[in-house]
ROLUM-81981 format. One record per residue (C-alpha): residue number from 1; residue in one letter; x, y, z. Coordinates in steps of 0.001 Angstrom, whole numbers, plus 524288, in hexadecimal, padded with zeros to 5 digits. Last residue first. Layout:
+-----+------+-------+-------+-------+
| seq | type |    px |    py |    pz |
+-----+------+-------+-------+-------+
| NUM |    A |     X |     Y |     Z |
...
+-----+------+-------+-------+-------+
***
This chain:
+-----+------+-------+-------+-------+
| seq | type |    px |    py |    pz |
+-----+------+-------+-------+-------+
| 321 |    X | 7CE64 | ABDAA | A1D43 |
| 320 |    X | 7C7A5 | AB2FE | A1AB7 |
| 319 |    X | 7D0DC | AAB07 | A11B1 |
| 318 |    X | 7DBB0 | AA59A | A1BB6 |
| 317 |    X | 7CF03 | A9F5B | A2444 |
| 316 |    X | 7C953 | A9930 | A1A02 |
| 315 |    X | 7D6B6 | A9488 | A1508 |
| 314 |    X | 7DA45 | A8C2B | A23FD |
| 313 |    X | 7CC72 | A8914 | A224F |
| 312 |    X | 7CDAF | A81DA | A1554 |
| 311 |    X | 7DB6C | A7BE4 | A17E4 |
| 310 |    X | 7D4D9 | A6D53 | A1B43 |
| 309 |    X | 7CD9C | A6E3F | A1032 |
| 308 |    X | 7C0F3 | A6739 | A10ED |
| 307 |    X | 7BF25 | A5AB8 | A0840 |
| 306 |    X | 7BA55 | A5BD2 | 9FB47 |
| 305 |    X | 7AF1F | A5371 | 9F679 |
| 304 |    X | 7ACFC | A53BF | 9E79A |
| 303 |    X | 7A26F | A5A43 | 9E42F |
| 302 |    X | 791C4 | A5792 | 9E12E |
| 301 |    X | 78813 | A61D9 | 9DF61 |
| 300 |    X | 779C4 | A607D | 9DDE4 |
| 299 |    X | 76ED0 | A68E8 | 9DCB5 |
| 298 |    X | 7625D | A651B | 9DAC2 |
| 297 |    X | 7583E | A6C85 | 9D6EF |
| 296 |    X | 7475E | A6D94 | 9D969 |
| 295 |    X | 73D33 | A639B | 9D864 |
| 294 |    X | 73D0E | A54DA | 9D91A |
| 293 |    X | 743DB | A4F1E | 9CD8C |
| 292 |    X | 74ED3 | A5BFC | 9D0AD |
| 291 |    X | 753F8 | A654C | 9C81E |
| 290 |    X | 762F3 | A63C9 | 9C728 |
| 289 |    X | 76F8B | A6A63 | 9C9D2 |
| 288 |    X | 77BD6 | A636E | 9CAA2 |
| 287 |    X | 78948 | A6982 | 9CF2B |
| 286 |    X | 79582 | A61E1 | 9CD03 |
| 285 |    X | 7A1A8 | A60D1 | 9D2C5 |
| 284 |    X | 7B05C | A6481 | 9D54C |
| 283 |    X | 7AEE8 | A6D17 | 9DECF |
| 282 |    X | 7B18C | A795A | 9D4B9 |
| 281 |    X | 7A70C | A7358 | 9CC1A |
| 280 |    X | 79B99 | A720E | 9D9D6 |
| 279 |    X | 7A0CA | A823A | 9DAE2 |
| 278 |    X | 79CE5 | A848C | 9CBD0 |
| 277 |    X | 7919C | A7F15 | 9CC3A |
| 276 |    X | 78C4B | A85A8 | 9D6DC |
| 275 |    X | 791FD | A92A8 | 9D3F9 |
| 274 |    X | 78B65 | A9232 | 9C449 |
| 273 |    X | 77EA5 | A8CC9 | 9CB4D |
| 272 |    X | 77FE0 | A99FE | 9D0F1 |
| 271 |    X | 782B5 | AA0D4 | 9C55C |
| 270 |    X | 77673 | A9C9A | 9BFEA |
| 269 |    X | 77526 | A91EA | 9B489 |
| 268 |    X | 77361 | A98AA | 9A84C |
| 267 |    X | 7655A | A951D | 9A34D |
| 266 |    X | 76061 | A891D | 99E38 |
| 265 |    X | 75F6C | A8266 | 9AC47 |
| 264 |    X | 756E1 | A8D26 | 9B084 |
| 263 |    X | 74D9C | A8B40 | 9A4BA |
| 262 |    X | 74C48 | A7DAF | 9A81E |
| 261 |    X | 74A45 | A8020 | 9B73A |
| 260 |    X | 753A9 | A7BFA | 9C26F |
| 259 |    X | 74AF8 | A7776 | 9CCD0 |
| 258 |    X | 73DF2 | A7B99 | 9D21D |
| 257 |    X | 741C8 | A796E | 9E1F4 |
| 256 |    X | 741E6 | A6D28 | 9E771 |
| 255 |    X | 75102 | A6FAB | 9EB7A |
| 254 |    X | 75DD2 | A676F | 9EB18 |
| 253 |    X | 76C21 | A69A2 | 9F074 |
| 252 |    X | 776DD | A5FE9 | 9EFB5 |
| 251 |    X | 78455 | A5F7F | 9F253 |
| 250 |    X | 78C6D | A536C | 9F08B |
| 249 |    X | 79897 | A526B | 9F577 |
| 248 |    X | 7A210 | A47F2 | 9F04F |
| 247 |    X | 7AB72 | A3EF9 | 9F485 |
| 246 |    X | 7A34F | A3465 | 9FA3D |
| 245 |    X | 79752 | A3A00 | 9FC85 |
| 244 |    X | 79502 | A47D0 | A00B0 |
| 243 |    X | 78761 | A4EB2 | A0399 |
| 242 |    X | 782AD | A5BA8 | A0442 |
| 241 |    X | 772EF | A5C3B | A013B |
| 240 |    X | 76B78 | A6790 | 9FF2F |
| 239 |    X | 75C5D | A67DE | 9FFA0 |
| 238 |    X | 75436 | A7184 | 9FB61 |
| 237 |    X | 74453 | A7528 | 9FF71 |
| 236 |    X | 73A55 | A7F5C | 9FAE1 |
| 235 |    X | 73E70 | A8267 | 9ED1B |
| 234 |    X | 73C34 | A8D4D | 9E407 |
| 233 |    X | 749B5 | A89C1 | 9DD21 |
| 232 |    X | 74EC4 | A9603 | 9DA2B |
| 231 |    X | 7558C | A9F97 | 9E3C8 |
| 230 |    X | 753E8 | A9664 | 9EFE6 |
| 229 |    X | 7580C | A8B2D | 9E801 |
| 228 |    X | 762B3 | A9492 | 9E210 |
| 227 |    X | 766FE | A97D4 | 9EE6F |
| 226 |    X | 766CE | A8A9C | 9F414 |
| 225 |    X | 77049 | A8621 | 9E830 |
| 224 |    X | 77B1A | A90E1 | 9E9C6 |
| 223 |    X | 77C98 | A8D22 | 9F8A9 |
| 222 |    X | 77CB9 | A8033 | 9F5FA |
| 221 |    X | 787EB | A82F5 | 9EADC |
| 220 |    X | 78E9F | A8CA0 | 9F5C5 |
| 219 |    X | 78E5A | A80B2 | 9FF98 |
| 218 |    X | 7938C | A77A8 | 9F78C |
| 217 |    X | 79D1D | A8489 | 9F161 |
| 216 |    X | 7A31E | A85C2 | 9FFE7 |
| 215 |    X | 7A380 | A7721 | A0597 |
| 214 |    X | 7AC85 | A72F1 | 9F945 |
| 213 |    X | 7B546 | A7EB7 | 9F7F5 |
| 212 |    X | 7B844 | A7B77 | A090F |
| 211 |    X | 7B822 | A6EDA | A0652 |
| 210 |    X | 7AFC8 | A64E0 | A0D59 |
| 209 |    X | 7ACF5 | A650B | A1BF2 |
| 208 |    X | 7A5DE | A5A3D | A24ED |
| 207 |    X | 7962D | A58BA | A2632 |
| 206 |    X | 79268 | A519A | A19F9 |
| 205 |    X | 786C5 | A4825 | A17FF |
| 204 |    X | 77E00 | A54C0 | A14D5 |
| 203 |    X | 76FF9 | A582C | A1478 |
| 202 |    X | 767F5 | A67B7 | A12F1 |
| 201 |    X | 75AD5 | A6901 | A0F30 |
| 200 |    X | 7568A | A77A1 | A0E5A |
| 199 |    X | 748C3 | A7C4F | A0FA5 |
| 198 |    X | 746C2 | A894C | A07E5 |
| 197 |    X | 742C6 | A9224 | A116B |
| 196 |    X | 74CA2 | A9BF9 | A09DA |
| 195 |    X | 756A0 | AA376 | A13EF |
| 194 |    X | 75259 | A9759 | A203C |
| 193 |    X | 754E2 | A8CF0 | A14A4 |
| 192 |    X | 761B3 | A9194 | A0EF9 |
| 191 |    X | 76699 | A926D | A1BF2 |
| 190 |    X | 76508 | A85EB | A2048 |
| 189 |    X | 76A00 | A81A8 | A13AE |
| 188 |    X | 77640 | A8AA5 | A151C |
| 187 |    X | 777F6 | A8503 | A22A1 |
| 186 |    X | 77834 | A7840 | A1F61 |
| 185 |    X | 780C2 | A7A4A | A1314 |
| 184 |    X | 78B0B | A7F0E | A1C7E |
| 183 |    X | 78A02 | A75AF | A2582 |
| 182 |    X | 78E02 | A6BE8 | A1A9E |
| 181 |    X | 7971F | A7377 | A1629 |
| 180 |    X | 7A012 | A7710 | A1F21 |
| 179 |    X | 79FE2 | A7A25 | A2DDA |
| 178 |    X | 7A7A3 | A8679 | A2DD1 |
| 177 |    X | 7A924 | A8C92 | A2124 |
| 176 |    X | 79A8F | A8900 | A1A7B |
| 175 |    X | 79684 | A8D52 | A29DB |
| 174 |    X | 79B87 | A9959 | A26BB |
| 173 |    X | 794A4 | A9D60 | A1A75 |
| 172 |    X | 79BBA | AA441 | A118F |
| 171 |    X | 793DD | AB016 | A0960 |
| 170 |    X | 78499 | AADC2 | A0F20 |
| 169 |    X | 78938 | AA9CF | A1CD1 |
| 168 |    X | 79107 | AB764 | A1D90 |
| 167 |    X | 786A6 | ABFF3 | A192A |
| 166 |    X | 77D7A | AB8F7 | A2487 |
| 165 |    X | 787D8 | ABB26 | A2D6A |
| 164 |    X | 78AAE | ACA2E | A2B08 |
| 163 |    X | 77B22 | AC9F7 | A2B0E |
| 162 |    X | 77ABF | AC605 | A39FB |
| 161 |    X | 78509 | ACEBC | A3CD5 |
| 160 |    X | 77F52 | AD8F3 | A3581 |
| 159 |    X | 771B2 | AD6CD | A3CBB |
| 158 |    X | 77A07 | AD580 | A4A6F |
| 157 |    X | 7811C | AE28B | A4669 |
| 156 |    X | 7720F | AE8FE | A462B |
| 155 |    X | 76D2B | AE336 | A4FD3 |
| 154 |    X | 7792E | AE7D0 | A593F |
| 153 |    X | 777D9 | AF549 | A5544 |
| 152 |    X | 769BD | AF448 | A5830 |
| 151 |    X | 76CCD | AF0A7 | A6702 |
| 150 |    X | 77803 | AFA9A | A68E6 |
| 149 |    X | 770D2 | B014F | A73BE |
| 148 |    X | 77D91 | AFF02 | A7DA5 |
| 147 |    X | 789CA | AF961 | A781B |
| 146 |    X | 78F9B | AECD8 | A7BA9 |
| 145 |    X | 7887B | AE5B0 | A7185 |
| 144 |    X | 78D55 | AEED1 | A6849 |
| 143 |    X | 799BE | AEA03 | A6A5F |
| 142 |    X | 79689 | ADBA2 | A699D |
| 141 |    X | 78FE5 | ADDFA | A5CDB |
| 140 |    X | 79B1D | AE50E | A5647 |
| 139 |    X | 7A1A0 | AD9B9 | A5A4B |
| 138 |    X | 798B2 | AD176 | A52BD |
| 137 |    X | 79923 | AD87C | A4711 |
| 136 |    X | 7A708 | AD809 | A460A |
| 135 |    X | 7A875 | AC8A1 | A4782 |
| 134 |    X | 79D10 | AC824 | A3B8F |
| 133 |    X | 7A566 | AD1CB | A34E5 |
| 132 |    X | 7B137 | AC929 | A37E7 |
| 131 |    X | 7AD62 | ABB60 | A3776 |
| 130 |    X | 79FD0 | AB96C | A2F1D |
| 129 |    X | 7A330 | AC480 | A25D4 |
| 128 |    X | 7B199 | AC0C6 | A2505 |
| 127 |    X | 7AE42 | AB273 | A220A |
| 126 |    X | 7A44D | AB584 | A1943 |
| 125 |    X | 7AB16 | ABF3C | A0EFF |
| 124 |    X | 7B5EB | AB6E2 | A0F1B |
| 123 |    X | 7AD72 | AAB57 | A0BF2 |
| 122 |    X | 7A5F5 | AB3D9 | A030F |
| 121 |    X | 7B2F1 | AB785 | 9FCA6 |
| 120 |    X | 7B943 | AA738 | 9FC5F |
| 119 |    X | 7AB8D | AA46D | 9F5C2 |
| 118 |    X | 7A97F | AB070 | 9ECA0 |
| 117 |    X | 7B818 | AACD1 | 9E6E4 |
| 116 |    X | 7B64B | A9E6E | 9E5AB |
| 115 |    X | 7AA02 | AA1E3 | 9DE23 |
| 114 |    X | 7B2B3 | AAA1E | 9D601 |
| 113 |    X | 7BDBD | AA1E3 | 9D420 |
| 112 |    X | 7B36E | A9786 | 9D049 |
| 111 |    X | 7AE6A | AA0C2 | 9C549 |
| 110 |    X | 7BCEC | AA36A | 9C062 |
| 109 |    X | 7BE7D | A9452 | 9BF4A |
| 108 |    X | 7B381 | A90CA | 9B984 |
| 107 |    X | 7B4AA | A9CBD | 9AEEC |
| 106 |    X | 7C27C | A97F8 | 9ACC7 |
| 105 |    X | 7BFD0 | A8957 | 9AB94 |
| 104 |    X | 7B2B5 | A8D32 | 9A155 |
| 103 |    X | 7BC63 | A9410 | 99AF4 |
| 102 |    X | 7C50D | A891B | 998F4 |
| 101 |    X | 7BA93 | A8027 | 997DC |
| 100 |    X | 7B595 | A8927 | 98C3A |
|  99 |    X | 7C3E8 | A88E0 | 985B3 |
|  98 |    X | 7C421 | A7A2F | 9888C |
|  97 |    X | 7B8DB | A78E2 | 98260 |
|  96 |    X | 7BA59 | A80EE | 975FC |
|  95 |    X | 7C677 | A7A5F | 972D8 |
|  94 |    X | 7BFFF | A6DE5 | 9734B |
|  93 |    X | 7B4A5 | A71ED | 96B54 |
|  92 |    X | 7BE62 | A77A3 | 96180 |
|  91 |    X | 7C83A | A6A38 | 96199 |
|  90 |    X | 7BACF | A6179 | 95FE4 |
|  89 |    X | 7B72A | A6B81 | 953DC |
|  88 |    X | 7C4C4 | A6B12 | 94EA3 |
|  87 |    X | 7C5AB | A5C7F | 94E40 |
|  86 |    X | 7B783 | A5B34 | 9483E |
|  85 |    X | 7BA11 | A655C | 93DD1 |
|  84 |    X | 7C67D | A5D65 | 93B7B |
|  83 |    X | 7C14B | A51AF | 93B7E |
|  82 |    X | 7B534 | A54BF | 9322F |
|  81 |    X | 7C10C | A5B38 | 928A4 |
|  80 |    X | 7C861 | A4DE7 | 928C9 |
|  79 |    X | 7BCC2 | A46BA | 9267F |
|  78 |    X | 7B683 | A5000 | 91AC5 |
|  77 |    X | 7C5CB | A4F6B | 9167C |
|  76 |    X | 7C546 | A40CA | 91521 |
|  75 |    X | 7B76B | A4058 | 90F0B |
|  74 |    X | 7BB37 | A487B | 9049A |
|  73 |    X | 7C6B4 | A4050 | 9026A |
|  72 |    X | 7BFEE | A33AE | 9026C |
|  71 |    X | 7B738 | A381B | 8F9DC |
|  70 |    X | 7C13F | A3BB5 | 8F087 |
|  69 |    X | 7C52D | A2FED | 8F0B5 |
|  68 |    X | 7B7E7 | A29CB | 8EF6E |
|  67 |    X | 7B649 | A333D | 8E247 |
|  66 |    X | 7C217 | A2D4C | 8DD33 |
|  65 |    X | 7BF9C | A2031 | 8DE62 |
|  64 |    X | 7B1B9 | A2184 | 8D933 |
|  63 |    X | 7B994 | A2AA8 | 8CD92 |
|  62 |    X | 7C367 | A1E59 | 8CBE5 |
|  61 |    X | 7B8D8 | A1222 | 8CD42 |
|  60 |    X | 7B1B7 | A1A6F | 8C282 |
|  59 |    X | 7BCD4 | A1B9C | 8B8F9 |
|  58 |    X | 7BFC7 | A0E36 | 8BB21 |
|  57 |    X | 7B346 | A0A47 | 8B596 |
|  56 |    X | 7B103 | A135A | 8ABA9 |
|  55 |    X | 7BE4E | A0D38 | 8A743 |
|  54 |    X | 7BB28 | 9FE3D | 8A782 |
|  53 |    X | 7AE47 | A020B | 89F57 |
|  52 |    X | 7B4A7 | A08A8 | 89524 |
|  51 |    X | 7BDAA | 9FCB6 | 892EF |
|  50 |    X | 7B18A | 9F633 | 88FAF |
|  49 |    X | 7A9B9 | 9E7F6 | 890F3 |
|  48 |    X | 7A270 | 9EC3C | 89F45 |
|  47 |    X | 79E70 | 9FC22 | 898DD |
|  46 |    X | 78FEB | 9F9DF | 89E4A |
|  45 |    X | 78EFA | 9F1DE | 8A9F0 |
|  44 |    X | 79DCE | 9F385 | 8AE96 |
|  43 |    X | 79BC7 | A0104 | 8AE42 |
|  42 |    X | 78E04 | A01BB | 8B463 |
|  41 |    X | 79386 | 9F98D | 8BE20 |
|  40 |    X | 7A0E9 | A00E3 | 8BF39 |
|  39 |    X | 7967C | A0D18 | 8C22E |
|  38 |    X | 78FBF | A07F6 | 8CDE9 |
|  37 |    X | 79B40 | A0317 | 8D4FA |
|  36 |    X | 7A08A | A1075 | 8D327 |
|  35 |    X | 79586 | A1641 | 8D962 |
|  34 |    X | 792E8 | A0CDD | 8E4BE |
|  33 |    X | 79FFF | A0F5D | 8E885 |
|  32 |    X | 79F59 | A1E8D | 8E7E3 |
|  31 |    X | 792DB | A1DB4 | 8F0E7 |
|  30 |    X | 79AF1 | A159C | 8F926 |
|  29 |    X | 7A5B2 | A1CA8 | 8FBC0 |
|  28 |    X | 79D27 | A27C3 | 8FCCF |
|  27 |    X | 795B4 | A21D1 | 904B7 |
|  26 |    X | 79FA2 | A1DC8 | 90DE9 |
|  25 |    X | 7A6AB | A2B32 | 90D9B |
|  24 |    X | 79B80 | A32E1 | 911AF |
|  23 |    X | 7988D | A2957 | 91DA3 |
|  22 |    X | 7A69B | A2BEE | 92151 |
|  21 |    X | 7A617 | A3B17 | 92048 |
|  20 |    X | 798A8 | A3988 | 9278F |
|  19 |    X | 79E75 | A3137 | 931C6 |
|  18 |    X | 7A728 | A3A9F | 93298 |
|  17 |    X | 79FBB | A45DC | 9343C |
|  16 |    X | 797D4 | A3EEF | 93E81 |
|  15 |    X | 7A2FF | A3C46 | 946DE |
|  14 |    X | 7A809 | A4AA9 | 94727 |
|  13 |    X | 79B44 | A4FC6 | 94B9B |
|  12 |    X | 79B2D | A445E | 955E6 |
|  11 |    X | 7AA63 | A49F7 | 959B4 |
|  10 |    X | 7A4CE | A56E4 | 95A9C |
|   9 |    X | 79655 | A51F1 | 9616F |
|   8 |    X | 79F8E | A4C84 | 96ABE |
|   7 |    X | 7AA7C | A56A5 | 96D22 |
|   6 |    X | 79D3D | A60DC | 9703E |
|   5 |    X | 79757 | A57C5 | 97A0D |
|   4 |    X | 7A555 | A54BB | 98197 |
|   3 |    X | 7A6A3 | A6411 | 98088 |
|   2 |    X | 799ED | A65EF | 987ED |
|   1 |    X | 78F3F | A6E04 | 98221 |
+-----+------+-------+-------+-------+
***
């Protein structure tokens, strides 16, 4: 329950019990009015001619004055004490708030160091694999080459080669690096659909660069959402969509698969839903996810659109290494 939610039903609580305090005081104000009107009529009706009467009289407008003082009091403190409890309870669910937003702000942040941290090592990770080891393996190629009857040896460093690659696409791929993001998410859709058969749709109305951060958790969220549509969904065919109007970038990415069930939406969301949402946060955006009129999910993300660093390359190139 949001805090806005809780200050409301607080300050509605708070309401009531006035209105009661109020309502309380009206009738008995009037309740005490209707009784000493009552008795000075009997009063004047049966002791009219005596000095009797004229004291029975003011004795009764004194206790009925008396008892709507006293009322009055009671009613006072019942206020006072109803805006107190109301004060302290507004002050409590504020404290508590900012006490869970400030852990909530910690745990964000220590999370997003982390992702950061698995991004800048795979990168690493990549760069060296695809560069060095992958530079290494082809010399030792060219050297066995040279050698007589080293045919399987060759086969065998081509299959490492080949897998040194592979390893390498799957941590950083290149092309993210080099062309950006829209040939990026080209090539991870055509290679989502040769790994899973599952035919993959892929548009844009964006060719240049964005961000370095921006172009690297796009295509990690894509990435995220094909795996759970080949992990999940059942579905045949998935469409992603990358386009940018205005100032914005909107990412899209939609399946006819069997959606997000009820039960599944009851549990814990999944620590990759976690990533996703917490990488479309750190771009300053939002991630929505919902089940489809036609069949399947929808997935839709929508950030503000950065322009590419001109320093990016020059700190690429300081990391690795």
């Amino acid at each position: 329950m949001s805090r806005g939610r809780l200050l409301r039903i607080a300050l509605i609580g708070f309401a009531l019990m006035v209105g009661l305090v109020l309502t309380a005081a009206y009738l008995g104000y009037r309740g005490s009015d209707r009784i000493q009107n009552t008795a000075q009529a009997l009063v004047r009706e049966h002791l009219v001619q005596s000095d009797r009467g004229t004291e029975v009289e003011a004795i009764i407008v004194k206790q009925t004055q008396d008892m709507i003082d006293e009322l009055g009091w009671v009613l006072g403190v019942c206020f006072l004490l109803a805006a107190g409890t109301a004060g302290l309870t507004i002050w409590t669910i504020q404290r508590a708030f900012q006490k869970l937003e400030w852990h909530a702000a910690e745990l964000a942040h220590v999370s997003w160091h982390m992702i950061d941290g698995h991004e800048k090592m795979a990168r690493r990770f990549s760069h060296e694999m695809h560069d060095e080891l992958g530079q290494s393996l082809s010399g030792l190629r060219r050297m066995l080459g040279r050698m007589p009857e080293s045919r399987d040896c060759i086969g065998v460093v081509d299959e490492v080669l080949e897998n040194v690659r592979k390893l390498s696409q799957v941590l950083r791929p290149v092309i993210l690096d080099d062309f950006g993001l829209d040939s990026g998410l080209r090539w991870l859709c055509e290679r989502f659909t040769q790994r899973t058969k599952i035919l993959v749709t892929y548009e844009s109305n964006w060719k240049q660069r964005l961000a370095e951060g921006e172009e690297t958790h796009l295509f990690r969220i894509t990435q995220e959402a094909l795996t759970n549509i080949a992990r999940h969904s059942e579905a045949t065919a998935a469409w992603v969509s990358l386009r940018i109007a205005g100032e914005t970038v909107n990412l899209e990415i939609v399946d006819n698969g069997r959606g997000m069930q009820l039960q599944t939406r009851n549990r814990h969301p999944s620590l990759g839903m976690v990533g996703m949402r917490a990488r479309a946060r750190q771009l300053g955006g939002e991630l929505v996810v919902e089940n489809r009129k036609e069949g399947g999910l929808r997935i839709h993300i929508e950030v503000p659109l950065k322009q590419v660093d001109a320093n990016a390359e020059q700190e690429d190139s300081n990391f690795v290494g």
